[in-house]
C-alpha atoms as a printed R data frame, in Angstrom:
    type eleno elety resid chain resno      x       y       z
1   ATOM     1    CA   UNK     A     1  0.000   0.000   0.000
2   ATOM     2    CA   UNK     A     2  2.040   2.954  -1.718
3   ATOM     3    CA   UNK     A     3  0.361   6.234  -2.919
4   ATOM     4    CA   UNK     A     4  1.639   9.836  -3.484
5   ATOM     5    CA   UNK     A     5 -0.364  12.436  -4.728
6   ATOM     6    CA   UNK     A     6  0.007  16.261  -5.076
7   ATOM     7    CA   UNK     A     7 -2.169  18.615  -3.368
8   ATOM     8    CA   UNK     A     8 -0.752  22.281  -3.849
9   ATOM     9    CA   UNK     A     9  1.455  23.928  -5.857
10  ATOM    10    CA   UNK     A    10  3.513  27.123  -6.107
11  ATOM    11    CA   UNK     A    11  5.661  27.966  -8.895
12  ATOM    12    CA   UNK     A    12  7.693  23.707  -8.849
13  ATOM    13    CA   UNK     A    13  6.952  23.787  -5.063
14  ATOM    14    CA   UNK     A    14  4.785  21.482  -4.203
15  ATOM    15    CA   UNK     A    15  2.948  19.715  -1.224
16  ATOM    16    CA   UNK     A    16  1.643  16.185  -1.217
17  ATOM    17    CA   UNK     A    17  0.665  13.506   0.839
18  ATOM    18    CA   UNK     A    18  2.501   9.800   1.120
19  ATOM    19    CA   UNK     A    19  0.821   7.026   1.904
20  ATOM    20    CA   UNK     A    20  2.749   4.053   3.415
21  ATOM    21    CA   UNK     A    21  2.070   0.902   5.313
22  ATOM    22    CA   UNK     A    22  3.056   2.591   8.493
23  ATOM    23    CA   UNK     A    23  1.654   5.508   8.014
24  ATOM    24    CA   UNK     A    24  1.090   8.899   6.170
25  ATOM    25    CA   UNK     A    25  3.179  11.866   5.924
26  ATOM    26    CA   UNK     A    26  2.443  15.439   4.274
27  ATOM    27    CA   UNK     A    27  5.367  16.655   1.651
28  ATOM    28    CA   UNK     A    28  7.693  18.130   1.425
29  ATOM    29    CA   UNK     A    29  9.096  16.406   4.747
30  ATOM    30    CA   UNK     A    30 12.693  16.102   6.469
31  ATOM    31    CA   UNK     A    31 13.232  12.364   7.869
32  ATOM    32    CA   UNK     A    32 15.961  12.699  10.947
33  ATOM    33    CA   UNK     A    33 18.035   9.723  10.413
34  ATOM    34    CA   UNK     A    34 18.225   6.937  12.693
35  ATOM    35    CA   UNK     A    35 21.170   4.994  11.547
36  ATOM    36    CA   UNK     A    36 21.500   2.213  13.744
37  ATOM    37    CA   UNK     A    37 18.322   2.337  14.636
38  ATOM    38    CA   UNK     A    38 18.063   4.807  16.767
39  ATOM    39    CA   UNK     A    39 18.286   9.067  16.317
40  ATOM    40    CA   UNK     A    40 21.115   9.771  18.295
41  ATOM    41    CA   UNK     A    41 20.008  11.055  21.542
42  ATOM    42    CA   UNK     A    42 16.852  10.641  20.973
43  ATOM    43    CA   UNK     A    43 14.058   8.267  21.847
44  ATOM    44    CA   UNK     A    44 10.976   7.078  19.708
45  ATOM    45    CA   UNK     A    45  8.668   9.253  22.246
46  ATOM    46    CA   UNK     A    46 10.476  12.264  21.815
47  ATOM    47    CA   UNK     A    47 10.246  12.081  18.185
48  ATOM    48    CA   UNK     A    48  6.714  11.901  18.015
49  ATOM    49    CA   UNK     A    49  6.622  14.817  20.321
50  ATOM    50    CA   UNK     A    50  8.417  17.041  18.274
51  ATOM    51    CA   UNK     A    51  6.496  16.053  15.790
52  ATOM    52    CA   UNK     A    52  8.901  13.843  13.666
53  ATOM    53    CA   UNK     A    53  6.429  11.456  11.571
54  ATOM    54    CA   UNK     A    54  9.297   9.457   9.330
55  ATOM    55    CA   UNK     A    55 13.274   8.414   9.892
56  ATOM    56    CA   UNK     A    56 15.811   6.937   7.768
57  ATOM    57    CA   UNK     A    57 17.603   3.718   8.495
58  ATOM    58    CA   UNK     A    58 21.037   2.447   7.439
59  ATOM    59    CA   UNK     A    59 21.351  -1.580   6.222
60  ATOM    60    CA   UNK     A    60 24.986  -1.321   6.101
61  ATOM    61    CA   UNK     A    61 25.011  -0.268   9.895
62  ATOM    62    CA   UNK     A    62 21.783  -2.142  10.802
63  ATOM    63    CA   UNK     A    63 23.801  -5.213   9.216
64  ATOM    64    CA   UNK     A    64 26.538  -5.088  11.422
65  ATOM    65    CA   UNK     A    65 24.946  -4.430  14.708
66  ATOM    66    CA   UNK     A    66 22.289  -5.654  16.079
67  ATOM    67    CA   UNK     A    67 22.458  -8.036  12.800
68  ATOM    68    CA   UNK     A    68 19.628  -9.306  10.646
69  ATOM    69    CA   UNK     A    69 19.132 -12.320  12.745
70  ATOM    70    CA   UNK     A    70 18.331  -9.776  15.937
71  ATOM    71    CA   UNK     A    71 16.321  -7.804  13.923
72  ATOM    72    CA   UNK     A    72 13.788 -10.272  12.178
73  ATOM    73    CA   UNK     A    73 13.431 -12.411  15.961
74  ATOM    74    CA   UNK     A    74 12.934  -9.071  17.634
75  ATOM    75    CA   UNK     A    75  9.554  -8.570  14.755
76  ATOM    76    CA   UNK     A    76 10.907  -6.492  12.388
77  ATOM    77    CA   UNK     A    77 12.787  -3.087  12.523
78  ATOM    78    CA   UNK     A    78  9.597  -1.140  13.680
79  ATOM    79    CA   UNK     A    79  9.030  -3.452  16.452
80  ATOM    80    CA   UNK     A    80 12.749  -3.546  17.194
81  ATOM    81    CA   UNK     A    81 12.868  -0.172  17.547
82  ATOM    82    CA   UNK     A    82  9.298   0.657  18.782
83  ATOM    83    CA   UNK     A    83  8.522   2.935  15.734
84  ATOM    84    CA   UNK     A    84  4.923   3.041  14.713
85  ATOM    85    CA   UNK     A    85  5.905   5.519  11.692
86  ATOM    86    CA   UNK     A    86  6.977   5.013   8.252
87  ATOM    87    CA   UNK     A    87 11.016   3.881   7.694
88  ATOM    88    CA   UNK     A    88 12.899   4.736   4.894
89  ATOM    89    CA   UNK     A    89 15.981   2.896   4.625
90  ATOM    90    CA   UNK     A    90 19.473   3.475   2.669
91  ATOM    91    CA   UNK     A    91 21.308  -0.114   0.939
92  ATOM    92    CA   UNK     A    92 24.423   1.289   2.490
93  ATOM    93    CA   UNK     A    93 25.682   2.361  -1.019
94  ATOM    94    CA   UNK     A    94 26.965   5.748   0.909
95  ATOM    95    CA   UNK     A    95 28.797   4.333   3.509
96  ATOM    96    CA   UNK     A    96 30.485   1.837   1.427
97  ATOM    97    CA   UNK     A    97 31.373   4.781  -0.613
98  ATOM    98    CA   UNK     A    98 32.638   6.508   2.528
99  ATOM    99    CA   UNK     A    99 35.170   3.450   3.120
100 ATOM   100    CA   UNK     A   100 36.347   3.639  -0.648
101 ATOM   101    CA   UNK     A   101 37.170   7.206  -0.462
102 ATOM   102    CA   UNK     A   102 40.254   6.228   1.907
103 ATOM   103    CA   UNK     A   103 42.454   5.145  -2.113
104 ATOM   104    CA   UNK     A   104 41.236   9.123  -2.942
105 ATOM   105    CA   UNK     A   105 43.097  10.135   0.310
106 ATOM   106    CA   UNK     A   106 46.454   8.202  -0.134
107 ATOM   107    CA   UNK     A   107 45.517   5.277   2.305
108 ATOM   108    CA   UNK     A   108 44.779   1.865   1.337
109 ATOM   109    CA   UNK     A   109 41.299   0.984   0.071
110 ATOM   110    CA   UNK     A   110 38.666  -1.430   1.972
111 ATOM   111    CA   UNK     A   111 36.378  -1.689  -0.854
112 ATOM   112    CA   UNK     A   112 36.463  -3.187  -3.623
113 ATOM   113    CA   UNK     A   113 34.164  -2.578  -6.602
114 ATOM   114    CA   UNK     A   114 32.670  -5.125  -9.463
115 ATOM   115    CA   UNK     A   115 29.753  -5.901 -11.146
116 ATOM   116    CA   UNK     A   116 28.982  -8.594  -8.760
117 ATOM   117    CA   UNK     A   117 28.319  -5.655  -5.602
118 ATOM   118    CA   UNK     A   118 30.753  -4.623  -3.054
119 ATOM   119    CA   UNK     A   119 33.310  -6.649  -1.019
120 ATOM   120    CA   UNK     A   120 34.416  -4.789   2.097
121 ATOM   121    CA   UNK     A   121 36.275  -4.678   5.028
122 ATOM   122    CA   UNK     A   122 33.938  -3.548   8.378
123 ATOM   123    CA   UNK     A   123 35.190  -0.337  10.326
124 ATOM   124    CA   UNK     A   124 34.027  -1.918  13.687
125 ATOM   125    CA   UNK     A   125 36.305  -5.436  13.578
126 ATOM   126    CA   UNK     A   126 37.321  -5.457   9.844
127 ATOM   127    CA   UNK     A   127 36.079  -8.430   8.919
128 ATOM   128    CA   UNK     A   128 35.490  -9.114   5.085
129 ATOM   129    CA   UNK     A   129 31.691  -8.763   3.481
130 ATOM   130    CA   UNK     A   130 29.705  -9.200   0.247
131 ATOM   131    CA   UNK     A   131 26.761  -6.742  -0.623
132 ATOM   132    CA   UNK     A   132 25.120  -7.622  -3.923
133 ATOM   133    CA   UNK     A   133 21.939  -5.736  -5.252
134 ATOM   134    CA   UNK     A   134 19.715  -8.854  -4.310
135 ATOM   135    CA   UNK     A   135 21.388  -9.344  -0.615
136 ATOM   136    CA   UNK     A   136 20.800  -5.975  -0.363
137 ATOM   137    CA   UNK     A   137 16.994  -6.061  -0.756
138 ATOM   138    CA   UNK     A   138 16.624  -8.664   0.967
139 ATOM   139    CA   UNK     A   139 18.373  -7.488   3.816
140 ATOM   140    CA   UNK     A   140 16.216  -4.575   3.569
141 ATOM   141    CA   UNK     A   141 12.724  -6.881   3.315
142 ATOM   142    CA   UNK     A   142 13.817  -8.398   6.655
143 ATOM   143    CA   UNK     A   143 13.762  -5.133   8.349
144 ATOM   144    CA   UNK     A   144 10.093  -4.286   7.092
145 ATOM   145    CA   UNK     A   145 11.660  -1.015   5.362
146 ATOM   146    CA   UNK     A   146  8.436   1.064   4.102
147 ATOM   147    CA   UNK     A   147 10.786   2.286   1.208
148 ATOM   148    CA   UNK     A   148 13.877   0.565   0.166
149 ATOM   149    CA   UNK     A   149 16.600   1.973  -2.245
150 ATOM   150    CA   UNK     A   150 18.725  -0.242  -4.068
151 ATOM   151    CA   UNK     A   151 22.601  -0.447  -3.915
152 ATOM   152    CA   UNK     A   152 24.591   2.139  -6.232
153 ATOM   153    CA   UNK     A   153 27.635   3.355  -6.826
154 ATOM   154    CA   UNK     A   154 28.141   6.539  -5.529
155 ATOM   155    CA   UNK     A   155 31.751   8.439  -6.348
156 ATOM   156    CA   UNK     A   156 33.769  11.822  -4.882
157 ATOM   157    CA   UNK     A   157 34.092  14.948  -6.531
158 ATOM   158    CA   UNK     A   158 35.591  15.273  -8.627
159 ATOM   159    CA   UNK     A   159 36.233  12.054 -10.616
160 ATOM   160    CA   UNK     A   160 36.630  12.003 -14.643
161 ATOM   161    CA   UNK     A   161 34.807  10.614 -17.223
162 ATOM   162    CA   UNK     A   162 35.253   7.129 -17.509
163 ATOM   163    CA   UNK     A   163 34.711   6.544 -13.473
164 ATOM   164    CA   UNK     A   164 31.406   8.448 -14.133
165 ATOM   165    CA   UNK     A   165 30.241   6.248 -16.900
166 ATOM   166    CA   UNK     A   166 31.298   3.192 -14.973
167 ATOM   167    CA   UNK     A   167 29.489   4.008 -12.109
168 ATOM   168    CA   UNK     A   168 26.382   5.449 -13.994
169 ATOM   169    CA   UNK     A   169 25.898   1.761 -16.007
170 ATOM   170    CA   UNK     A   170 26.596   0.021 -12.544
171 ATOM   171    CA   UNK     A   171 24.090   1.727 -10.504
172 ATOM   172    CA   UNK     A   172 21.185   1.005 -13.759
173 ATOM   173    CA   UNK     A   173 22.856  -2.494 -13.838
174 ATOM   174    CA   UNK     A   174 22.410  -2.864  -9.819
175 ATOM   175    CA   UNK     A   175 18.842  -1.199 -10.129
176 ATOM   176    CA   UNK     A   176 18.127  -3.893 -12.338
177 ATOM   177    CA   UNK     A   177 18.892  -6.527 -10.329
178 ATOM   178    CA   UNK     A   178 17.293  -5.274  -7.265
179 ATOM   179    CA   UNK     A   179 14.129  -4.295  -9.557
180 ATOM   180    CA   UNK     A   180 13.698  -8.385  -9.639
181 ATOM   181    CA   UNK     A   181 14.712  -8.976  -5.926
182 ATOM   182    CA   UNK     A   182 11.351  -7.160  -5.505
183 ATOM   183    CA   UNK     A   183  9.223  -8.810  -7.584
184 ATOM   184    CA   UNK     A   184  7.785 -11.403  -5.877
185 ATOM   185    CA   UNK     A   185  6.854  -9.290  -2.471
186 ATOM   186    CA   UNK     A   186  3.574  -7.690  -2.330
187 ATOM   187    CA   UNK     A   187  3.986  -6.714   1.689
188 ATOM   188    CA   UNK     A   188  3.600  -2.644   0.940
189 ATOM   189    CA   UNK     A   189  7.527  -1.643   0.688
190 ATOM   190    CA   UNK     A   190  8.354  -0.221  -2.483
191 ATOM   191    CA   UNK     A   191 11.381   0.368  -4.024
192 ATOM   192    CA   UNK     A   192 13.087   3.578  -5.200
193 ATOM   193    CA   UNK     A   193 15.549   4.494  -7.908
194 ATOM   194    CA   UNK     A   194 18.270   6.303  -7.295
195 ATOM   195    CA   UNK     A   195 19.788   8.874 -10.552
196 ATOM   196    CA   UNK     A   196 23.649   8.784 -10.613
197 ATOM   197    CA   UNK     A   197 25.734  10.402 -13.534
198 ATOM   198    CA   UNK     A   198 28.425  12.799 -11.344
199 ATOM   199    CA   UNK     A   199 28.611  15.892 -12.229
200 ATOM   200    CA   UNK     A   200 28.366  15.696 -15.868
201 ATOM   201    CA   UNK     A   201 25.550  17.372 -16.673
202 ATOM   202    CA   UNK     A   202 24.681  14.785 -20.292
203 ATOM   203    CA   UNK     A   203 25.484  11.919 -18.004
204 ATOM   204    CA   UNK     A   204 22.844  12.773 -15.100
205 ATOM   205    CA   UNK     A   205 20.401  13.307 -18.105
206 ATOM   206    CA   UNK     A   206 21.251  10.181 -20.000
207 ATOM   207    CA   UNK     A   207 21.028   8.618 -16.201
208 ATOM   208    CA   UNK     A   208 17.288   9.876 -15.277
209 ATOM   209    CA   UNK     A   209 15.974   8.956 -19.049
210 ATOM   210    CA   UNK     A   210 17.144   5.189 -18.337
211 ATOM   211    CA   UNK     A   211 15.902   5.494 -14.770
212 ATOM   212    CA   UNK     A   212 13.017   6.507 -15.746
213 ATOM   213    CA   UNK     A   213 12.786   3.449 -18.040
214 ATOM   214    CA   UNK     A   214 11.942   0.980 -14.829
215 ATOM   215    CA   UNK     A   215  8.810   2.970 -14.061
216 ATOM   216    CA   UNK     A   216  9.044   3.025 -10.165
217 ATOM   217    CA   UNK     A   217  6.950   4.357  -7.483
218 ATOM   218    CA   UNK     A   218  9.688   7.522  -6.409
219 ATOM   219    CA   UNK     A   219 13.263   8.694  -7.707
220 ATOM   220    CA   UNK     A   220 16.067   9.594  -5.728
221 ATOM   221    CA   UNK     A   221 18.710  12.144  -6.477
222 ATOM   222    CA   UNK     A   222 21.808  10.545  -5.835
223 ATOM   223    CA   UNK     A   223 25.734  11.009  -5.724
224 ATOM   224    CA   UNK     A   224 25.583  15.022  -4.271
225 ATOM   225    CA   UNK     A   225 26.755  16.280  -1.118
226 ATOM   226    CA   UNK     A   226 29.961  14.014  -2.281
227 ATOM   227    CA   UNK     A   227 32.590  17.014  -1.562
228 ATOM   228    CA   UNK     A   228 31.429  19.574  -4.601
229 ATOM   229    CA   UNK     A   229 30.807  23.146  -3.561
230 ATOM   230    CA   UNK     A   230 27.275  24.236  -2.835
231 ATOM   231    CA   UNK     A   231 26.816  25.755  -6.101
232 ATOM   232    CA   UNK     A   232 27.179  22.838  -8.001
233 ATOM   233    CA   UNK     A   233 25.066  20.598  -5.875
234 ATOM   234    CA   UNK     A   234 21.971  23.164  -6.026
235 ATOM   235    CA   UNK     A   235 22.821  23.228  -9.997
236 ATOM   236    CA   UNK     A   236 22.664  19.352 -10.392
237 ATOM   237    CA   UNK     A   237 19.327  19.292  -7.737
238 ATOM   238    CA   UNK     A   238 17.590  21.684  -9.883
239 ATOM   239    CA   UNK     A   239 18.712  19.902 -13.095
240 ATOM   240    CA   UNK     A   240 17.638  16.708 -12.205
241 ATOM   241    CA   UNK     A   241 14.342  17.379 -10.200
242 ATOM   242    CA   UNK     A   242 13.122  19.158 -13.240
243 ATOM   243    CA   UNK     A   243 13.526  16.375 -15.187
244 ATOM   244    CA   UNK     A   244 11.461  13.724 -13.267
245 ATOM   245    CA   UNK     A   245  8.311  12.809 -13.078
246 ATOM   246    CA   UNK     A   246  5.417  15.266 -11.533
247 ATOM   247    CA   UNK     A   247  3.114  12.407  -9.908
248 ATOM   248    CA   UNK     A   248  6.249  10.666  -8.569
249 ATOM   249    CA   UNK     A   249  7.789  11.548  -5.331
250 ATOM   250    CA   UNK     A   250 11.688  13.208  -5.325
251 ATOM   251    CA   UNK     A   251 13.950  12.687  -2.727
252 ATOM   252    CA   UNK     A   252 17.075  14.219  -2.038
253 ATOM   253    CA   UNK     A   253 19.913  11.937  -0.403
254 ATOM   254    CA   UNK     A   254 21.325  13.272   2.500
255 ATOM   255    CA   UNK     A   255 21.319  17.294   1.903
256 ATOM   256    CA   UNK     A   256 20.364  18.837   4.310
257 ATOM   257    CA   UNK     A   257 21.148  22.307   6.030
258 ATOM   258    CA   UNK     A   258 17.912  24.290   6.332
259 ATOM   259    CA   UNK     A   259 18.954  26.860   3.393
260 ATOM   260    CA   UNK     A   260 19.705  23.484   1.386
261 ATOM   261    CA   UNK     A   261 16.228  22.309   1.683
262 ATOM   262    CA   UNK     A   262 14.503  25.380   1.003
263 ATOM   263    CA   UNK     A   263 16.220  25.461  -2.309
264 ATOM   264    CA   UNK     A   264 15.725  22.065  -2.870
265 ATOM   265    CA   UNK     A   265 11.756  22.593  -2.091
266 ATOM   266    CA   UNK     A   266 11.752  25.462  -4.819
267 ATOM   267    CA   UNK     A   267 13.096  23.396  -7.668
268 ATOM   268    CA   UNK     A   268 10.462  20.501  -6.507
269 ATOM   269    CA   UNK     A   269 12.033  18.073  -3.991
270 ATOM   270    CA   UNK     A   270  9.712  16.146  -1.889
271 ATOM   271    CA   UNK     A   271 11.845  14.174   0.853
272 ATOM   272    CA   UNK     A   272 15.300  15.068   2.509
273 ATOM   273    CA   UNK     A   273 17.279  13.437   4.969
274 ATOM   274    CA   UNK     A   274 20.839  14.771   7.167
275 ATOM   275    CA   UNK     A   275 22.761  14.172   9.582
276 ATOM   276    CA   UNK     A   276 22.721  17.964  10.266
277 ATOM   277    CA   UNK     A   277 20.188  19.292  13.180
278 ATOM   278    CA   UNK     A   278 21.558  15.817  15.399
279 ATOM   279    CA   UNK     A   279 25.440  16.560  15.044
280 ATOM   280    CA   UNK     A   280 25.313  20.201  14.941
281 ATOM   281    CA   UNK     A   281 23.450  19.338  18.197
282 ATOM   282    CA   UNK     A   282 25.744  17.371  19.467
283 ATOM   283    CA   UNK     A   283 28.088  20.099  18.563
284 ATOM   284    CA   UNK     A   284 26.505  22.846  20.361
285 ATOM   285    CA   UNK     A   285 25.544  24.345  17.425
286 ATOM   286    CA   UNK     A   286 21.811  25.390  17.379
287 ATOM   287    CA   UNK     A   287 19.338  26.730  14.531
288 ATOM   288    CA   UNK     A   288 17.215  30.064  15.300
289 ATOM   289    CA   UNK     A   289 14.350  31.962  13.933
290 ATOM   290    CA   UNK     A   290 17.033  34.669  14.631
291 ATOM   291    CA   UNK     A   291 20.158  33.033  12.496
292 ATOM   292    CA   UNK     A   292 22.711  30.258  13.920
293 ATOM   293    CA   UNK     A   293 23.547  30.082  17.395
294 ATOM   294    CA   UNK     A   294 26.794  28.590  18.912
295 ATOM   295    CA   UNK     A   295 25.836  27.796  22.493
296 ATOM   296    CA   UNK     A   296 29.745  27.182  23.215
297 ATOM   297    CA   UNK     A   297 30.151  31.207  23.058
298 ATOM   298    CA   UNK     A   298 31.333  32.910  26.317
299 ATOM   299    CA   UNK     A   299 28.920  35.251  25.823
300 ATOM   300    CA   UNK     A   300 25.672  32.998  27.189
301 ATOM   301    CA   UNK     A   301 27.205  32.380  30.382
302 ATOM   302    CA   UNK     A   302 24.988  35.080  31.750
303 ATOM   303    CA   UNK     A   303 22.437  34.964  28.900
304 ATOM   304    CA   UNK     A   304 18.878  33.481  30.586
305 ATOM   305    CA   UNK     A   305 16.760  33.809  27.659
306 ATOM   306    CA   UNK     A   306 15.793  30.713  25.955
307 ATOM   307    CA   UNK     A   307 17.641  29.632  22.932
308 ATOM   308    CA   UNK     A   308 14.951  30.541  20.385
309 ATOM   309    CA   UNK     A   309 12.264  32.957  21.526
310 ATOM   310    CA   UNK     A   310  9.546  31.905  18.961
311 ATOM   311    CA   UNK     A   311 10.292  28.151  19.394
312 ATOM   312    CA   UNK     A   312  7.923  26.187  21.286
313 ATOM   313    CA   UNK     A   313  9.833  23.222  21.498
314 ATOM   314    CA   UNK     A   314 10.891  21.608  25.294
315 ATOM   315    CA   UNK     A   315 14.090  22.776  25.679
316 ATOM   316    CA   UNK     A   316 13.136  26.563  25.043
317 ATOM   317    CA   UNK     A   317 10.135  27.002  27.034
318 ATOM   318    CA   UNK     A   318 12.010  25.294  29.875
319 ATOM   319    CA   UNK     A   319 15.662  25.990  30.070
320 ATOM   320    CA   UNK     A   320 18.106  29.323  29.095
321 ATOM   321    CA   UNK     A   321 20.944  29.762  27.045
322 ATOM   322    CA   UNK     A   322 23.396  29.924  30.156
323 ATOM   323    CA   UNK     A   323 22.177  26.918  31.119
324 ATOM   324    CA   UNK     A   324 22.773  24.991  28.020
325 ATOM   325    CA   UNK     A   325 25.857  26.059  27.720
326 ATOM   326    CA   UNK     A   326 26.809  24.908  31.093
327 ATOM   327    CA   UNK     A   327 25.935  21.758  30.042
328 ATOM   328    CA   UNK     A   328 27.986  21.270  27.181
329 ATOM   329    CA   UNK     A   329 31.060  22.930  28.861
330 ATOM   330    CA   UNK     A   330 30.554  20.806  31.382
331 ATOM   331    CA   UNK     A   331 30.112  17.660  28.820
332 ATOM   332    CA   UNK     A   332 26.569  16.506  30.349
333 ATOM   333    CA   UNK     A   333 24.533  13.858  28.537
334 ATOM   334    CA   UNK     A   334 21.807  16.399  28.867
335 ATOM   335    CA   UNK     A   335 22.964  18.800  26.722
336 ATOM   336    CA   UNK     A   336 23.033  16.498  23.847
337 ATOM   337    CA   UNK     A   337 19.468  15.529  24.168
338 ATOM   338    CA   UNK     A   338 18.055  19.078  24.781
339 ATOM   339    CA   UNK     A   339 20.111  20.369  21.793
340 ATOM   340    CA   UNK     A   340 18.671  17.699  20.019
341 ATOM   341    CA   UNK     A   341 15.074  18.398  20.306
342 ATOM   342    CA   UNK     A   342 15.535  21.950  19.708
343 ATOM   343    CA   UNK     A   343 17.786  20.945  16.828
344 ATOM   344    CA   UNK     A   344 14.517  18.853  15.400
345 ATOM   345    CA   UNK     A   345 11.932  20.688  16.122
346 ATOM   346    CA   UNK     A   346 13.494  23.689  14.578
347 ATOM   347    CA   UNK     A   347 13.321  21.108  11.464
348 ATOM   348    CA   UNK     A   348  9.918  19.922  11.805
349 ATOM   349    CA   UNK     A   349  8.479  23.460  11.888
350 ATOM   350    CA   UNK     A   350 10.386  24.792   9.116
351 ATOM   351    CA   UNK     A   351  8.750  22.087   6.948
352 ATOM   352    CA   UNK     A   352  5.181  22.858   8.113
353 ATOM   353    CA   UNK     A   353  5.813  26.782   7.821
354 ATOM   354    CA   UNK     A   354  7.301  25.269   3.809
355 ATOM   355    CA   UNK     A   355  4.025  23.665   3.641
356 ATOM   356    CA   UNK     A   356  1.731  26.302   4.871
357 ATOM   357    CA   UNK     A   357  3.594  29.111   2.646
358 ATOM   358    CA   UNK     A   358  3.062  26.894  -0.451
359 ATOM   359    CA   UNK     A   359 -0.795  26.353   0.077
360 ATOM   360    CA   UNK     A   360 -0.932  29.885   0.337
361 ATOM   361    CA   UNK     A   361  1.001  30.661  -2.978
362 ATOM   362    CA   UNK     A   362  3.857  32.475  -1.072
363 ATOM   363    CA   UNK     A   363  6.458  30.293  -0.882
364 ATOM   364    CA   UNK     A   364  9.043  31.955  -2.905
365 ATOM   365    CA   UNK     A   365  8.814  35.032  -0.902
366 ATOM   366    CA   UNK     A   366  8.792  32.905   2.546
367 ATOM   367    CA   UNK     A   367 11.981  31.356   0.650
368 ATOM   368    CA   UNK     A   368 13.898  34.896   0.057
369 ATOM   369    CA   UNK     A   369 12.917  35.738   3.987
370 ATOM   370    CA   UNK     A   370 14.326  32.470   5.382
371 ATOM   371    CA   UNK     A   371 17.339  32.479   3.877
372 ATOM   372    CA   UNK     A   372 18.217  35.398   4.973
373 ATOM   373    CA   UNK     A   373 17.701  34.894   8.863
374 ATOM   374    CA   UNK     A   374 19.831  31.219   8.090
375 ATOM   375    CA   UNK     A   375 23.101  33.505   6.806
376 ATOM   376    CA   UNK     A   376 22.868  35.478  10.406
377 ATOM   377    CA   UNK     A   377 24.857  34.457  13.580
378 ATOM   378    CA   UNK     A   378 22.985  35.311  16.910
């Protein structure tokens, strides 16, 4: 049980509504990502709280620890993790591209590369592995994933010509293979394509015409946020969302800084996921209606306002800036966790004010507004 459909418009903006086993969700939406099953310093009540209605999952992680075998006794990832809501999870392409950038650097690579999939060496105990496209859905089938995406071969910027085309005809190759994996399982997950092609522009057209070919229920834009400046990624987005489908959802692969989104939303991107509002958390950095805030500054020692005046989130209609900053100065637990929901929140309201500006036909100047505040430091 899959269904998108669009419900407003404004200009390629667009809201719609995604229907999923577990769940619905309005779009556009950010999913926090949970890579080892869990959002770091968070728990499953405190993301429904916030109002967080979708996460990401990792296989490659998920396949390491707990294990496949832990997860499919323990009922499936939702039950395993105690999340009632839709799960979106990545094959793991990214973070066996992560390991392979070590050759790029000078150091000897753990990954190796064919046709067949990917043999690797673990970070946690380095023990040799095997990821094929059909192990990889299936893998991903055990967990109950609402939305699956297939393994593909994701490369750094910049990389020349012939590594492009190589991994542009793996990744349809792969896509192929995984396209069968599916075939036989009617349980409600669906499976997404993901467009490759670098950053050659004829390539990433070449790669969403053949993508398109395979007629799936959502695309992915793939292989960004790989090390290219900002410029080029928002050049590629735009290029590629314009070119797929309008009753098919888009999602953009881990981008996602609040003034990347809002781009991405005006050139008619759907789903986003990041790393970003946990880590800078974790970091002490924290996102404003007033600009970006570093709670490490000196300055909030004496500074008992709460981080974010117009935020109605836990931590700021409870606790001040001097006291979050004595928590991460003093390295509490706490101060990760109340970061955190701030950090989220700050998300989840950003994509209903998205939302509400494009049912009202004013998103582009809600846009121009936004980005502005983002380029300020409080």
């Amino acid at each position: 049980m899959f269904e998108f459909r669009i419900t407003h418009k404004d200009g390629r903006a667009r809201c719609g509504v995604l229907k999923t086993v577990h769940g619905t969700v309005e779009t556009p939406v950010f999913m926090p990502v949970g890579t080892q099953g869990t959002v770091k310093a968070m728990t499953p009540a405190l993301l429904k709280d916030i109002g967080v209605r979708m996460i990401l999952g990792n296989t490659y992680h998920l396949y390491l620890r707990p294990g496949l075998e832990v997860i499919k006794k323990g009922g499936g990832l939702h039950r395993f993790i105690s999340w009632e809501g839709p799960i979106l999870t990545d094959s793991g392409g990214y973070q066996v591209f992560s390991l392979s950038v070590e050759r790029f650097r000078g150091m000897k690579s753990r990954v190796e590369v064919t046709d067949e999939g990917v043999r690797f060496m673990d970070h946690l105990r380095g023990d040799l592995h095997f990821f094929t496209p059909k192990n990889v859905i299936e893998m991903q089938l055990t967990m109950g994933s609402d939305i699956i995406m297939p393994l593909d071969h994701c490369i750094p910027y910049p990389s020349d010509e012939r590594l492009s085309r190589e991994a542009l005809e793996r990744t349809l190759l792969w896509l192929d293979q995984s396209v069968e994996a599916m075939r036989d399982h009617n349980d409600g997950c669906v499976l997404f394509g993901i467009v490759q092609g670098a950053f050659d522009e004829a390539l990433r057209i070449e790669a969403v015409e053949r993508t398109l070919e395979r007629d799936l229920p959502g695309y992915a834009i793939g292989g960004l946020s790989v090390g290219e400046p900002r410029e080029l990624m928002m050049d590629f987005t735009d290029l590629v969302a314009s070119l797929l489908p309008q009753e098919k959802p888009r999602y953009l692969m881990g981008v996602g800084k609040p003034e990347d989104i809002i781009y991405a939303v005006g050139r008619g991107v759907d789903m986003f996921d990041c790393v970003v509002p946990t880590r800078s958390g974790r970091t002490g950095t924290l996102y404003t209606s007033r600009g970006v805030l570093n709670i490490r500054h000196s300055r909030f020692r004496l500074d008992f306002g709460p981080p974010d005046p117009e935020c109605d989130c836990y931590t700021c209609r409870n606790f001040s800036r001097a006291y979050l900053r004595h928590l991460f100065v003093s390295e509490e637990i706490t101060s990760y966790v109340l970061n955190t929901i701030h950090n989220l929140r700050f998300y989840v309201r950003l994509m209903e004010r998205v939302r509400s500006s494009i049912k009202e036909g004013k998103f582009y100047e809600f846009a121009k507004v936004e980005m502005e505040k983002l380029r300020r430091k409080v």
